[in-house]
mmCIF file as gemmi writes it, N, C-alpha and C atoms, coordinates in Angstrom:
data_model
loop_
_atom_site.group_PDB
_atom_site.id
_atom_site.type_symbol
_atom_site.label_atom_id
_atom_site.label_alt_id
_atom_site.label_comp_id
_atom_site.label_asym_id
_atom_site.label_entity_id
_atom_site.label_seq_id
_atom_site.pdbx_PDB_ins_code
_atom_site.Cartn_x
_atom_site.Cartn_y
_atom_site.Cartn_z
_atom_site.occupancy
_atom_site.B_iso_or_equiv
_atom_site.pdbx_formal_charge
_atom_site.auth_seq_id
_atom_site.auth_asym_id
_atom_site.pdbx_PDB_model_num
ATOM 1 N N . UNK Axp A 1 ? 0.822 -1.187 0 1 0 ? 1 A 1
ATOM 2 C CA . UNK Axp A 1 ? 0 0 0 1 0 ? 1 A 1
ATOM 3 C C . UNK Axp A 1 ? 0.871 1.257 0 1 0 ? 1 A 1
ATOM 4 N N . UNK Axp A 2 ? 1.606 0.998 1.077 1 0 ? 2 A 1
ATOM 5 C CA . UNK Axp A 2 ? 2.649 2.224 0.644 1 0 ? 2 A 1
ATOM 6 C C . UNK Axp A 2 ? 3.25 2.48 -0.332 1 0 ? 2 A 1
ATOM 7 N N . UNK Axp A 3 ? 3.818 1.552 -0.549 1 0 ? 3 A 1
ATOM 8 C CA . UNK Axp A 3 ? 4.736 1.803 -2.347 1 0 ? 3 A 1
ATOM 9 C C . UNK Axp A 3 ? 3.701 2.2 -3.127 1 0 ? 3 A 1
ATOM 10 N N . UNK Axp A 4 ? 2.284 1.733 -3.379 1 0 ? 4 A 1
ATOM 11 C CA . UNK Axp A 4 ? 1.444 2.2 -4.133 1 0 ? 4 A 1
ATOM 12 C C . UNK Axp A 4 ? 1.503 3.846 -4.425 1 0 ? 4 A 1
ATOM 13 N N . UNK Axp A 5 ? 1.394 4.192 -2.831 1 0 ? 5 A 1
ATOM 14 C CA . UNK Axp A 5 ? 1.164 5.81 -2.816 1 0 ? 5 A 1
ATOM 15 C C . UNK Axp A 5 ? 2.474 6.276 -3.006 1 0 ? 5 A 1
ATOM 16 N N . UNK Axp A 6 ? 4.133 5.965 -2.92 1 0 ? 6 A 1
ATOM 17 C CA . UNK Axp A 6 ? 4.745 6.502 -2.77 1 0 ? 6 A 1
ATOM 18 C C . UNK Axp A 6 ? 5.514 6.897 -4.456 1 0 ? 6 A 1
ATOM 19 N N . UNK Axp A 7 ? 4.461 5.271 -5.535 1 0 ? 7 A 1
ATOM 20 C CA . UNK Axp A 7 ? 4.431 5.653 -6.828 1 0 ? 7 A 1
ATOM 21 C C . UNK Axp A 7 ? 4.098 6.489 -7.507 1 0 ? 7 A 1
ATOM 22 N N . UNK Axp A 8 ? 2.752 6.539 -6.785 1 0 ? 8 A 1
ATOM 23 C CA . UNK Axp A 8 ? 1.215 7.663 -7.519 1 0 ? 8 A 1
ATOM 24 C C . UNK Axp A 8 ? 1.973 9.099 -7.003 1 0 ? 8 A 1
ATOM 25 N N . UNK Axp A 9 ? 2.623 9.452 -6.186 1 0 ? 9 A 1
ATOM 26 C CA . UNK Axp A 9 ? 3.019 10.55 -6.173 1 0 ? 9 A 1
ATOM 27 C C . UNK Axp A 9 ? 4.388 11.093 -6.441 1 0 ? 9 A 1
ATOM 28 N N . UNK Axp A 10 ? 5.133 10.239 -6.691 1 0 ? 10 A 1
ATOM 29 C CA . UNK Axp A 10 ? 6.618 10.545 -7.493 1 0 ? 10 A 1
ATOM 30 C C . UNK Axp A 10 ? 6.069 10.572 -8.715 1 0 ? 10 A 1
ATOM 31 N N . UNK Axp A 11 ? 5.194 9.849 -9.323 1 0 ? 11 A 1
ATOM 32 C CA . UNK Axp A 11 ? 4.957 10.038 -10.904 1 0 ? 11 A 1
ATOM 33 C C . UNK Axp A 11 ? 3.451 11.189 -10.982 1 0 ? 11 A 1
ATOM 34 N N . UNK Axp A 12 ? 2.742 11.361 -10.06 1 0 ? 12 A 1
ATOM 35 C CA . UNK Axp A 12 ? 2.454 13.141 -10.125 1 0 ? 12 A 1
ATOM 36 C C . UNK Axp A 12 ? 3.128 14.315 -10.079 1 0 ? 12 A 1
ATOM 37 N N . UNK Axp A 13 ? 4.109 14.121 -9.158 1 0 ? 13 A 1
ATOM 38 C CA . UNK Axp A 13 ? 4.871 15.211 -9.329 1 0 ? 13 A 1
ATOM 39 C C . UNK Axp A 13 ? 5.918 15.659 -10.698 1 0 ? 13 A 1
ATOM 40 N N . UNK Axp A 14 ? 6.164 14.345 -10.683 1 0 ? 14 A 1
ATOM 41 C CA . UNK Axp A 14 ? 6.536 14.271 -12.011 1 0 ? 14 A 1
ATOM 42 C C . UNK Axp A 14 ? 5.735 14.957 -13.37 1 0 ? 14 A 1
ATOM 43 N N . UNK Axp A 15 ? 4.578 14.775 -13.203 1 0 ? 15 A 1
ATOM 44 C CA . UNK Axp A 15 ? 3.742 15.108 -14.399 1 0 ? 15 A 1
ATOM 45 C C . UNK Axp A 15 ? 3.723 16.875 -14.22 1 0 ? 15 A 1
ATOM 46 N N . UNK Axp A 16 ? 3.745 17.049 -13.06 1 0 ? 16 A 1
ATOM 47 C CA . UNK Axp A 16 ? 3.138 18.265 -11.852 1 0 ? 16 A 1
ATOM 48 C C . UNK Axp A 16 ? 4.016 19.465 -12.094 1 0 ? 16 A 1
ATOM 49 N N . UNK Axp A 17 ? 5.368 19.078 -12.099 1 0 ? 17 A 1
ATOM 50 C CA . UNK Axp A 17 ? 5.887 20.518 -12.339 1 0 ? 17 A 1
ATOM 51 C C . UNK Axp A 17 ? 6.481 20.978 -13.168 1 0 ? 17 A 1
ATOM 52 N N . UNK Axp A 18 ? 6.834 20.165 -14.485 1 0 ? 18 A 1
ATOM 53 C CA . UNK Axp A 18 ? 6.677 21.025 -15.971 1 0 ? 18 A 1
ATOM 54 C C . UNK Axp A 18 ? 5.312 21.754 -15.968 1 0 ? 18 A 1
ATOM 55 N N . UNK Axp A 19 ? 3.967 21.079 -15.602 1 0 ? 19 A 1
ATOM 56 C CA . UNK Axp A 19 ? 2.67 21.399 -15.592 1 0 ? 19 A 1
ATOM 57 C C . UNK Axp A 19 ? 2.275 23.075 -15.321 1 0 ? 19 A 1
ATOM 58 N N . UNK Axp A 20 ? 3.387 23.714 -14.328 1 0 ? 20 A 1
ATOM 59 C CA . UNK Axp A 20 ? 2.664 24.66 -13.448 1 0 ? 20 A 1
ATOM 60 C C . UNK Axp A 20 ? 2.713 25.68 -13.637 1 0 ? 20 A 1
ATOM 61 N N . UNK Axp A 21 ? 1.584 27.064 -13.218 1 0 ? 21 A 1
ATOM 62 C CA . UNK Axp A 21 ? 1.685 27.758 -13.781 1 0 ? 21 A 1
ATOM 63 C C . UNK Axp A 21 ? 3.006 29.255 -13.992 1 0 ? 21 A 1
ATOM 64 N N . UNK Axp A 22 ? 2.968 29.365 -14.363 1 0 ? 22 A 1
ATOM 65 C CA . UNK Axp A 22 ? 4.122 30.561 -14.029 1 0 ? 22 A 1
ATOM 66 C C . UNK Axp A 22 ? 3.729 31.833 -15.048 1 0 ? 22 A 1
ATOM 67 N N . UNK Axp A 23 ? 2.31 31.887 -14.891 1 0 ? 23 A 1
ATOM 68 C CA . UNK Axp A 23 ? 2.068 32.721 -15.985 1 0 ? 23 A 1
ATOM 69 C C . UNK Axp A 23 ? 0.315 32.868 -16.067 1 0 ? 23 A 1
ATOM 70 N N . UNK Axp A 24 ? -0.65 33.71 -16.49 1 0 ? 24 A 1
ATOM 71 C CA . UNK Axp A 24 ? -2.142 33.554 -16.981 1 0 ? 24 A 1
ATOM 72 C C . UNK Axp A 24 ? -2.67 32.406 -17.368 1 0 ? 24 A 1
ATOM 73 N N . UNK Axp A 25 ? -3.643 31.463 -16.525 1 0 ? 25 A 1
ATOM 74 C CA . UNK Axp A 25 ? -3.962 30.241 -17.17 1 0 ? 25 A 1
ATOM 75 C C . UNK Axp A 25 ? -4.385 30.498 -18.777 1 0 ? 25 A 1
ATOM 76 N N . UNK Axp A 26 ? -4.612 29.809 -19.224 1 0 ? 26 A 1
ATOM 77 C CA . UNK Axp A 26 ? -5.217 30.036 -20.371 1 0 ? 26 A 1
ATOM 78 C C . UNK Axp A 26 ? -6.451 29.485 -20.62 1 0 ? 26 A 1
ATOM 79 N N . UNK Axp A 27 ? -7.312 29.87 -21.164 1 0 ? 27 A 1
ATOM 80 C CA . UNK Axp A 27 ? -9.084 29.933 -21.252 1 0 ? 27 A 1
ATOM 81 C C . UNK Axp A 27 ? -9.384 28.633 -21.653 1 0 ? 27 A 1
ATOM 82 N N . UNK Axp A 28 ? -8.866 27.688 -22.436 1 0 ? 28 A 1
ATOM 83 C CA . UNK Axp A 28 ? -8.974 26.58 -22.131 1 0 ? 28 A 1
ATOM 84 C C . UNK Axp A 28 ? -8.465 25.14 -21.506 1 0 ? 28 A 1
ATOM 85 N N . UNK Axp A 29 ? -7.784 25.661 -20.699 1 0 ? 29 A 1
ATOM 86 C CA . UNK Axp A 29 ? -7.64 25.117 -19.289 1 0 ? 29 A 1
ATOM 87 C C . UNK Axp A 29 ? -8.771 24.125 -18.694 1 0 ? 29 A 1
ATOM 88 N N . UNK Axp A 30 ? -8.199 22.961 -18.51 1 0 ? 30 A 1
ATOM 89 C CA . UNK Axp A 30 ? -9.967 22.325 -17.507 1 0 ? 30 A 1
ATOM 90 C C . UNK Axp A 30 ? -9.65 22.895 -15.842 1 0 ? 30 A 1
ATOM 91 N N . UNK Axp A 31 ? -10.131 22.488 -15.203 1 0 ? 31 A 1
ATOM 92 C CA . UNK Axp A 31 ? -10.78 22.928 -14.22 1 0 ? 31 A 1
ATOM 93 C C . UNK Axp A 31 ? -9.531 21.912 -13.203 1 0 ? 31 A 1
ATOM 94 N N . UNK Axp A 32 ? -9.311 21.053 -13.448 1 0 ? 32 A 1
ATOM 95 C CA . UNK Axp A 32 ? -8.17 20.013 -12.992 1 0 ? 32 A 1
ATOM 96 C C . UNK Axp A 32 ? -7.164 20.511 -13.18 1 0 ? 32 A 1
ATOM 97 N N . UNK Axp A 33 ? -6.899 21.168 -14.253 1 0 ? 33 A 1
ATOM 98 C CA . UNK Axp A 33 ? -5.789 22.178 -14.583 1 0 ? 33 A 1
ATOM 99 C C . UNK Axp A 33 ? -5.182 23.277 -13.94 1 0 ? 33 A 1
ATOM 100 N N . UNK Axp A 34 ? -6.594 23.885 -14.012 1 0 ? 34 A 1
ATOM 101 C CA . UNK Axp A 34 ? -6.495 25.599 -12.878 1 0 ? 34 A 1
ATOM 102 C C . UNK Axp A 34 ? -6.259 24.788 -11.065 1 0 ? 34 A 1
ATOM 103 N N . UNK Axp A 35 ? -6.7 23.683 -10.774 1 0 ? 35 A 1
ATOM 104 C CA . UNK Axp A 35 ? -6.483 23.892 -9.029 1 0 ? 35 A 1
ATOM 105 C C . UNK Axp A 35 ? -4.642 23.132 -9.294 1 0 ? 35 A 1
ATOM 106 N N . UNK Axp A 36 ? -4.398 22.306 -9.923 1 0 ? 36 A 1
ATOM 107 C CA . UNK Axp A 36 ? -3.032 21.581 -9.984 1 0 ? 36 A 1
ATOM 108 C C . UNK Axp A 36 ? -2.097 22.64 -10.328 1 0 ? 36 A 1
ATOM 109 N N . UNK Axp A 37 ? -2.514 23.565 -10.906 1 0 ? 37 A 1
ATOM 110 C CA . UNK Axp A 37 ? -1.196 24.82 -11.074 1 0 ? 37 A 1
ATOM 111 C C . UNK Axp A 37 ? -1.364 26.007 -10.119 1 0 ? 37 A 1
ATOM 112 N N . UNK Axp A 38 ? -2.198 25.695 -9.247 1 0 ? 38 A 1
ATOM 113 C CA . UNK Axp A 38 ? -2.206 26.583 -8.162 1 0 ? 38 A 1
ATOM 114 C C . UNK Axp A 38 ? -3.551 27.995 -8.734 1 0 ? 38 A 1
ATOM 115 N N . UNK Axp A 39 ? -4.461 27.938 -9.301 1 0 ? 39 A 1
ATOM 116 C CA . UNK Axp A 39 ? -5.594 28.581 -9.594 1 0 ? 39 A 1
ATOM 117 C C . UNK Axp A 39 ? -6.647 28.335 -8.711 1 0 ? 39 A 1
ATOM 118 N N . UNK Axp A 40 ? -6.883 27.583 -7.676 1 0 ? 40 A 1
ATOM 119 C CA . UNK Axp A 40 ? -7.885 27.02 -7.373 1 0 ? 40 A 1
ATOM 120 C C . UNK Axp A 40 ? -8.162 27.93 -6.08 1 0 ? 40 A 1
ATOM 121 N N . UNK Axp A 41 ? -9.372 28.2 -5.611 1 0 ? 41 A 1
ATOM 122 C CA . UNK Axp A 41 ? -9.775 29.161 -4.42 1 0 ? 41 A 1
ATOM 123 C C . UNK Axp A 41 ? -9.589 27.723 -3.408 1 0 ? 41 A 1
ATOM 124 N N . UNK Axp A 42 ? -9.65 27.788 -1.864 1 0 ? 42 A 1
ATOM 125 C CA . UNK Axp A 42 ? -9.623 26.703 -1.35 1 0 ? 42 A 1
ATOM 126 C C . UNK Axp A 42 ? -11.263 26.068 -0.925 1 0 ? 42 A 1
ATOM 127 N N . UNK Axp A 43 ? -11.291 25.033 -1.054 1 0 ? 43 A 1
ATOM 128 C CA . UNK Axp A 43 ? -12.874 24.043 -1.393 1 0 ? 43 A 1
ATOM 129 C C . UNK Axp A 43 ? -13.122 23.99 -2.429 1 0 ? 43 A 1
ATOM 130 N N . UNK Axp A 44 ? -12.225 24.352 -3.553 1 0 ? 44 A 1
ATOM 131 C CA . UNK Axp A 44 ? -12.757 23.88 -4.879 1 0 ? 44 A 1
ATOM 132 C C . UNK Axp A 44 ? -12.26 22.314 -5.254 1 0 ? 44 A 1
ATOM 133 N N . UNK Axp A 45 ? -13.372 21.675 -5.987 1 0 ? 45 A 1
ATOM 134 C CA . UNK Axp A 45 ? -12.886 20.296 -6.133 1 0 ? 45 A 1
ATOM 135 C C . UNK Axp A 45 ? -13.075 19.985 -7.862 1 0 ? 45 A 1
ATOM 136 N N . UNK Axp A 46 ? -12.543 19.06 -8.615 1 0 ? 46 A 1
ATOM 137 C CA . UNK Axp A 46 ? -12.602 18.713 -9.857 1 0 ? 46 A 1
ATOM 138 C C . UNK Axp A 46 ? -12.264 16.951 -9.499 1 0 ? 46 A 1
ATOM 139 N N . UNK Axp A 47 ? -12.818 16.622 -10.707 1 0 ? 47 A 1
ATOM 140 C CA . UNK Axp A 47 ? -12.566 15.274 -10.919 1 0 ? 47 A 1
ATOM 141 C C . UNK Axp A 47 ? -12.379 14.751 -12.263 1 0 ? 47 A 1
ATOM 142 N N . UNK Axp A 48 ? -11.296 14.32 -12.325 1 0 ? 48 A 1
ATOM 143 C CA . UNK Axp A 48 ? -10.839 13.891 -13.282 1 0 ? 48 A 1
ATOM 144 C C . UNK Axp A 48 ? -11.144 13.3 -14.723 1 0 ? 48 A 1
ATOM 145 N N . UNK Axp A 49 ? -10.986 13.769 -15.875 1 0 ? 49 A 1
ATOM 146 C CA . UNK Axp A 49 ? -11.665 13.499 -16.793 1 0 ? 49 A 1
ATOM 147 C C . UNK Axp A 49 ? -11.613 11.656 -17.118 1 0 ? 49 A 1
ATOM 148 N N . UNK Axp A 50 ? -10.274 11.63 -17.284 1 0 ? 50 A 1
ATOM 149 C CA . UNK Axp A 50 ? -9.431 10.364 -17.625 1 0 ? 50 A 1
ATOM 150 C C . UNK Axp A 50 ? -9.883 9.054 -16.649 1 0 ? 50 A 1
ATOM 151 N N . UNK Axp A 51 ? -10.08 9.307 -15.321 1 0 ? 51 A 1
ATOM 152 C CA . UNK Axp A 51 ? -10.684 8.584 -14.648 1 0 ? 51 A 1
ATOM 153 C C . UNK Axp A 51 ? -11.3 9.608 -13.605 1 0 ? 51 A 1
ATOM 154 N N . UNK Axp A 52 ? -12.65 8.625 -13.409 1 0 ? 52 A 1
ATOM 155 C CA . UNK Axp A 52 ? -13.524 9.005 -12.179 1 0 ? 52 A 1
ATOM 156 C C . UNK Axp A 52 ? -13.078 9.025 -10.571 1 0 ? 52 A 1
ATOM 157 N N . UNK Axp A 53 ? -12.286 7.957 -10.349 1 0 ? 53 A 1
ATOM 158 C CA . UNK Axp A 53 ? -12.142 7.922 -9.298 1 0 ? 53 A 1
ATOM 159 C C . UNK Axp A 53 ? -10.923 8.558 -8.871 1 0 ? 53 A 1
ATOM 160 N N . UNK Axp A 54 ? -10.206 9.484 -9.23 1 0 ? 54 A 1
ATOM 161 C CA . UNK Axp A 54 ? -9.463 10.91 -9.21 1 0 ? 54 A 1
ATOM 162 C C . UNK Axp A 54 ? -9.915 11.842 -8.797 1 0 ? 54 A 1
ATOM 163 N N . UNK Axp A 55 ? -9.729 12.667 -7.73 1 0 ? 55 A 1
ATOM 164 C CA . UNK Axp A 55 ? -10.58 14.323 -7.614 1 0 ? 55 A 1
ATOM 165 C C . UNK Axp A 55 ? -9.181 14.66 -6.865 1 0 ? 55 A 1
ATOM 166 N N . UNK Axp A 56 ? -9.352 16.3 -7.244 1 0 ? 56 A 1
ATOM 167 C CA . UNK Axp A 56 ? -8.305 17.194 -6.525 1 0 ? 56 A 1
ATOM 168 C C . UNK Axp A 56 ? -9.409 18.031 -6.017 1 0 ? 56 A 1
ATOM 169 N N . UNK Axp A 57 ? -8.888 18.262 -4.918 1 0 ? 57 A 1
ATOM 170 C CA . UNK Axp A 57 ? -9.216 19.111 -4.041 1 0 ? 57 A 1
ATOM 171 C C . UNK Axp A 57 ? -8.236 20.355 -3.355 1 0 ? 57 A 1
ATOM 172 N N . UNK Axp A 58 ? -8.554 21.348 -3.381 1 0 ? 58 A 1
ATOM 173 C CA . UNK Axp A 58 ? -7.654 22.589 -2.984 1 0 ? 58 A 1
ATOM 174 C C . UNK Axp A 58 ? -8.415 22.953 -1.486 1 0 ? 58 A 1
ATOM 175 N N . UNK Axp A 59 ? -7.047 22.675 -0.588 1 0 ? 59 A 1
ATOM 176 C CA . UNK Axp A 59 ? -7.48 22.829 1.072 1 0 ? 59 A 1
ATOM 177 C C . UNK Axp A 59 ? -7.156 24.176 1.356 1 0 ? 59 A 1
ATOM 178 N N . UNK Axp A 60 ? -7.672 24.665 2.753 1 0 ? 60 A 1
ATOM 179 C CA . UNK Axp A 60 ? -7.361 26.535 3.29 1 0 ? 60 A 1
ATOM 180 C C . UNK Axp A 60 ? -6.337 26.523 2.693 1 0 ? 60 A 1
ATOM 181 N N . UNK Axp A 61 ? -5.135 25.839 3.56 1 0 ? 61 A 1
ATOM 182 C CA . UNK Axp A 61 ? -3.763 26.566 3.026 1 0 ? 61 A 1
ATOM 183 C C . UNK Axp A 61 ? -3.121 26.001 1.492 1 0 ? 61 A 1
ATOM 184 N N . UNK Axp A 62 ? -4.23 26.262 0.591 1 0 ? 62 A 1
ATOM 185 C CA . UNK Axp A 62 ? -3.638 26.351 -0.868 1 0 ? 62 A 1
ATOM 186 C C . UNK Axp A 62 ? -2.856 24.701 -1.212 1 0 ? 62 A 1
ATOM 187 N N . UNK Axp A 63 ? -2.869 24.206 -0.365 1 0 ? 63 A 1
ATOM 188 C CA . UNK Axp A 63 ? -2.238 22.591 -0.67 1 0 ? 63 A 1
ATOM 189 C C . UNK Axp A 63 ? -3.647 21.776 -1.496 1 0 ? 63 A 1
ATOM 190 N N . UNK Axp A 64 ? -3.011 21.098 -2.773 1 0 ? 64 A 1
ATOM 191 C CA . UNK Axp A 64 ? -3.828 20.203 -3.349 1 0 ? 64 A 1
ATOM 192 C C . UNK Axp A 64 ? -4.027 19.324 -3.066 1 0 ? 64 A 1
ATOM 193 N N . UNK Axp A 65 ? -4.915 18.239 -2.96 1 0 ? 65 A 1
ATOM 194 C CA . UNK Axp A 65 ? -5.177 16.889 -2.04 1 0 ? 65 A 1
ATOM 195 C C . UNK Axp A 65 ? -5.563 16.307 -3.27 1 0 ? 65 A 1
ATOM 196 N N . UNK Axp A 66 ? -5.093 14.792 -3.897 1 0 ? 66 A 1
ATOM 197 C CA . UNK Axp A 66 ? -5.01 14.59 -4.855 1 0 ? 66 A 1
ATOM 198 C C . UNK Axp A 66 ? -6.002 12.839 -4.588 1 0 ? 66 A 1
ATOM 199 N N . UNK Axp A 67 ? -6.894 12.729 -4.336 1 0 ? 67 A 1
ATOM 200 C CA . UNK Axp A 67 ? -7.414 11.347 -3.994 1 0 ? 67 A 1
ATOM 201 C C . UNK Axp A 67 ? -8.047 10.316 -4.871 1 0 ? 67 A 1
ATOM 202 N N . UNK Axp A 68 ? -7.564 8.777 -4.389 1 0 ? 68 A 1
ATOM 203 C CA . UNK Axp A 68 ? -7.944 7.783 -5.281 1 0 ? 68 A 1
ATOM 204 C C . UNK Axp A 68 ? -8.363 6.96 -4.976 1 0 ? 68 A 1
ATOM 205 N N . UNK Axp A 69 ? -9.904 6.791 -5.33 1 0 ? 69 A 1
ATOM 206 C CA . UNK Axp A 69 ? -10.789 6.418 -4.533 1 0 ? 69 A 1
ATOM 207 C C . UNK Axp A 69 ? -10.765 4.787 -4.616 1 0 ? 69 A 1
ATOM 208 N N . UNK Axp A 70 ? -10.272 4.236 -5.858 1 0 ? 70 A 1
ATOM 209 C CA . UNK Axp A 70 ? -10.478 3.237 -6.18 1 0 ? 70 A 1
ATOM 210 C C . UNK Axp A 70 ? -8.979 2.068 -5.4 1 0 ? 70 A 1
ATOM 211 N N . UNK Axp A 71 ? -7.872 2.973 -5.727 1 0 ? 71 A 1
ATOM 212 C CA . UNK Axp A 71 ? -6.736 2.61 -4.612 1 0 ? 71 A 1
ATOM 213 C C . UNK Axp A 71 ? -6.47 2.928 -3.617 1 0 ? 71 A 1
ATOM 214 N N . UNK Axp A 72 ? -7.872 3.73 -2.756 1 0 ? 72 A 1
ATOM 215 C CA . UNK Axp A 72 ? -7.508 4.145 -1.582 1 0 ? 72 A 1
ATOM 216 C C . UNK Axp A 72 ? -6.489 5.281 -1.022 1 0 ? 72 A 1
ATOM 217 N N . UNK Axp A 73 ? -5.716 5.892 -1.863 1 0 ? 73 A 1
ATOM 218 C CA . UNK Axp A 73 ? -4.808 6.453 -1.587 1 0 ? 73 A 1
ATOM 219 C C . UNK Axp A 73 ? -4.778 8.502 -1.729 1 0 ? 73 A 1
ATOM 220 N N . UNK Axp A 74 ? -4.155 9.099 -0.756 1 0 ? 74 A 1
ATOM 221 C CA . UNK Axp A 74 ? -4.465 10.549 -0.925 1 0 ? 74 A 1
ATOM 222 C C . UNK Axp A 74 ? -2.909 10.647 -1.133 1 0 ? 74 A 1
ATOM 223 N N . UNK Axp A 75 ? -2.637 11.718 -1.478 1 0 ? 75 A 1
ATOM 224 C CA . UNK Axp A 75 ? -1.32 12.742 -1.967 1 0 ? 75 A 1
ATOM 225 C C . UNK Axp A 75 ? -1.491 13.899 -2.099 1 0 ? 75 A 1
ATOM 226 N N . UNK Axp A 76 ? -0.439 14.881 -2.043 1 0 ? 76 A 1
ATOM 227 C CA . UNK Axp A 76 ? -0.963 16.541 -1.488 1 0 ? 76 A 1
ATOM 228 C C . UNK Axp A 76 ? 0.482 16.802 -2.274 1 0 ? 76 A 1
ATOM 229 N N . UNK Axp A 77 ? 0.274 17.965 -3.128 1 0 ? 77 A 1
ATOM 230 C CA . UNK Axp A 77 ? 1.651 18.762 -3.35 1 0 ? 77 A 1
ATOM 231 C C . UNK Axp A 77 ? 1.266 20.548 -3.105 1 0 ? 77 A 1
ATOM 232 N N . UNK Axp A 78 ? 1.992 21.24 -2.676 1 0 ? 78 A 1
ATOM 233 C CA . UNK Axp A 78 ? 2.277 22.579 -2.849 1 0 ? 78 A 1
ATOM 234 C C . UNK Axp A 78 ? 2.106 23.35 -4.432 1 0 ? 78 A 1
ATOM 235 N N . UNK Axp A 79 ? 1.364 24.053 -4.556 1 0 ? 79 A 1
ATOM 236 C CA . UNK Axp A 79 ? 1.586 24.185 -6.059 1 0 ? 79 A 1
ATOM 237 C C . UNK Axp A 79 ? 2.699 25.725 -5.849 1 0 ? 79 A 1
ATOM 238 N N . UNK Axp A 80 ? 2.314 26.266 -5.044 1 0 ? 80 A 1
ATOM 239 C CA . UNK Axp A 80 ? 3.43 27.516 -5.029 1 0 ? 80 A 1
ATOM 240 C C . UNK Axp A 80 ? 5.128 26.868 -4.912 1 0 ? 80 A 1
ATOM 241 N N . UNK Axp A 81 ? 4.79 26.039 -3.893 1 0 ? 81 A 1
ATOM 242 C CA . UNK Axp A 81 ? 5.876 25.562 -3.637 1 0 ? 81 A 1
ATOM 243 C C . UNK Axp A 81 ? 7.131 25.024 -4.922 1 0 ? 81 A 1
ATOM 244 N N . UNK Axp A 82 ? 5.998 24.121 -6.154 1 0 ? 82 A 1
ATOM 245 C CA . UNK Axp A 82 ? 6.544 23.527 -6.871 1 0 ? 82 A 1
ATOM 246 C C . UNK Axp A 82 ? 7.089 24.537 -8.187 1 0 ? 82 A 1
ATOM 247 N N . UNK Axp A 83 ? 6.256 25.461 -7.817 1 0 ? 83 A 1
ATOM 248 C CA . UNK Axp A 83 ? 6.151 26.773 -9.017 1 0 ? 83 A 1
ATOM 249 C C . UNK Axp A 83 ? 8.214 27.397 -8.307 1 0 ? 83 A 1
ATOM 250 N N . UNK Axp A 84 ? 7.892 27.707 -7.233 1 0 ? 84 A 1
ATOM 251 C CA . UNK Axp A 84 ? 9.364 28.264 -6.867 1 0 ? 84 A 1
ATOM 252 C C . UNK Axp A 84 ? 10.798 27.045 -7.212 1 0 ? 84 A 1
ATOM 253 N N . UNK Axp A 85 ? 10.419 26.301 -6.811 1 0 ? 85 A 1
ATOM 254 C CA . UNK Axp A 85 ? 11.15 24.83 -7.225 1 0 ? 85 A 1
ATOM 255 C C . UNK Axp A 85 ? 11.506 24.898 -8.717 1 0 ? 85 A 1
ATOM 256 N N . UNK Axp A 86 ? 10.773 24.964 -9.437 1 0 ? 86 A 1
ATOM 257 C CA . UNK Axp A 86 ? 10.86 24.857 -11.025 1 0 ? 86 A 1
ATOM 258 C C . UNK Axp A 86 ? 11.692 26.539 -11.203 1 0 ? 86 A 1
ATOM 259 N N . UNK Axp A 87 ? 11.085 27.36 -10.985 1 0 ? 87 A 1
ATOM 260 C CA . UNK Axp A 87 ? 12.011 29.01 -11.087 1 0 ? 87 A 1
ATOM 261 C C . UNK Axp A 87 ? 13.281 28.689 -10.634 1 0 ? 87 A 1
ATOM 262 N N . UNK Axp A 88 ? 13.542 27.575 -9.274 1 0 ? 88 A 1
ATOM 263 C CA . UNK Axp A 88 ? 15.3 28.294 -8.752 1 0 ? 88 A 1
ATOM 264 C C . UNK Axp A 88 ? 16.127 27.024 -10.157 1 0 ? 88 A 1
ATOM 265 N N . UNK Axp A 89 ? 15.457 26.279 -10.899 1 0 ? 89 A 1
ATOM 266 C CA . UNK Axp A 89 ? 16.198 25.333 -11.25 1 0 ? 89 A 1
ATOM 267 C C . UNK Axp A 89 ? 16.667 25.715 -12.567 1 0 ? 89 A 1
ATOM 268 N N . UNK Axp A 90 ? 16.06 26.817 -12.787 1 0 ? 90 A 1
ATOM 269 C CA . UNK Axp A 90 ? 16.14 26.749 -14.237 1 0 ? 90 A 1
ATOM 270 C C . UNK Axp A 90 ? 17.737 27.887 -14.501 1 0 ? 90 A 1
């Protein structure tokens, strides 16, 4: 179970911070899009097109909660966080 989650979220993050924003979303953006790059007000939720049992959720302090309902498993990244991460690297 652990390795499960410790997959699902090395290979989100992975996906996660080429992903992010550093700039005006753009208008067609989904909605999964705007809270994972840090757009999201906090209590906003989306669910995943690709699969159902995916939803992100954006908590008070701006952290994304990334849950899977079908493997049981939650994951949370920083989107500011990952946004500064990607700026000092480049």
């Amino acid at each position: 179970m652990n390795s499960k989650l410790l997959i699902l979220s090395v290979g989100f993050a992975a996906v996660a911070v080429p992903a992010l924003a550093n700039g005006p979303l753009a208008p067609e953006a989904s909605h999964v899009d705007a809270i994972v790059q840090g757009h999201g007000k906090p209590g906003e939720t989306a669910v995943a097109k690709s699969n159902s049992n995916v939803t992100f959720r954006v908590l008070d302090n701006g952290i994304v909660e990334r849950t899977n309902k079908r493997f049981g498993t939650v994951s949370v990244t920083d989107p500011r966080a990952e946004l500064h991460k990607s700026r000092d690297n480049r």
